[in-house]
N, C-alpha and C positions, 0 to 999 in steps of 0.2 A: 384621754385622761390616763396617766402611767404613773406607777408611785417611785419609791425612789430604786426599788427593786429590779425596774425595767416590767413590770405585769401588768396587766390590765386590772385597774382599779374594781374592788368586788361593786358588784350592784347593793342596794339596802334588801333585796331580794334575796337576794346570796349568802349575803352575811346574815341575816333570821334566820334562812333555811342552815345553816354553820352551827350559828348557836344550839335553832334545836336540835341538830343532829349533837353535838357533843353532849347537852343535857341529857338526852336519852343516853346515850353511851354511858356517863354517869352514873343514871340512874339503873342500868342493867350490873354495872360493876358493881355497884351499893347491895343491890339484891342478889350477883349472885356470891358476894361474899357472904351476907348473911344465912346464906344456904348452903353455905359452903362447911362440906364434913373435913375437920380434921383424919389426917391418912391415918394417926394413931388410932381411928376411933374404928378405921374401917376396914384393917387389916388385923388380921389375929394370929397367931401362930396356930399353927396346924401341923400334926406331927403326922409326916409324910411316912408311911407304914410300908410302901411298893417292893422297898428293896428287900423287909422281911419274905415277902411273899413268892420274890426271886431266889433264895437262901434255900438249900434243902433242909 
């Protein structure tokens, strides 16, 4: 059994084990957007003092 592809037809095995693997993938992209911090939110300026300390 070969599709028009020339591959070997997936089993209904295959193709469940397919679905739930993308569902999870889904479902981990869903979650980590929701937890996902804005860069704005996580970077601050910081005033970098070193080169005073190099200065006589």
């Amino acid at each position: 059994m070969r599709n028009q592809d020339d591959k070997p037809a997936q089993s209904r095995g295959e193709q469940i084990q397919a679905a739930e693997h993308e569902a999870a993938k889904q479902r981990l992209l869903a979650q980590a957007e929701a937890e996902r911090i804005p860069a704005e939110e996580t970077t601050k300026a910081v005033p970098d003092r070193r080169w005073r300390r190099e200065q006589p």
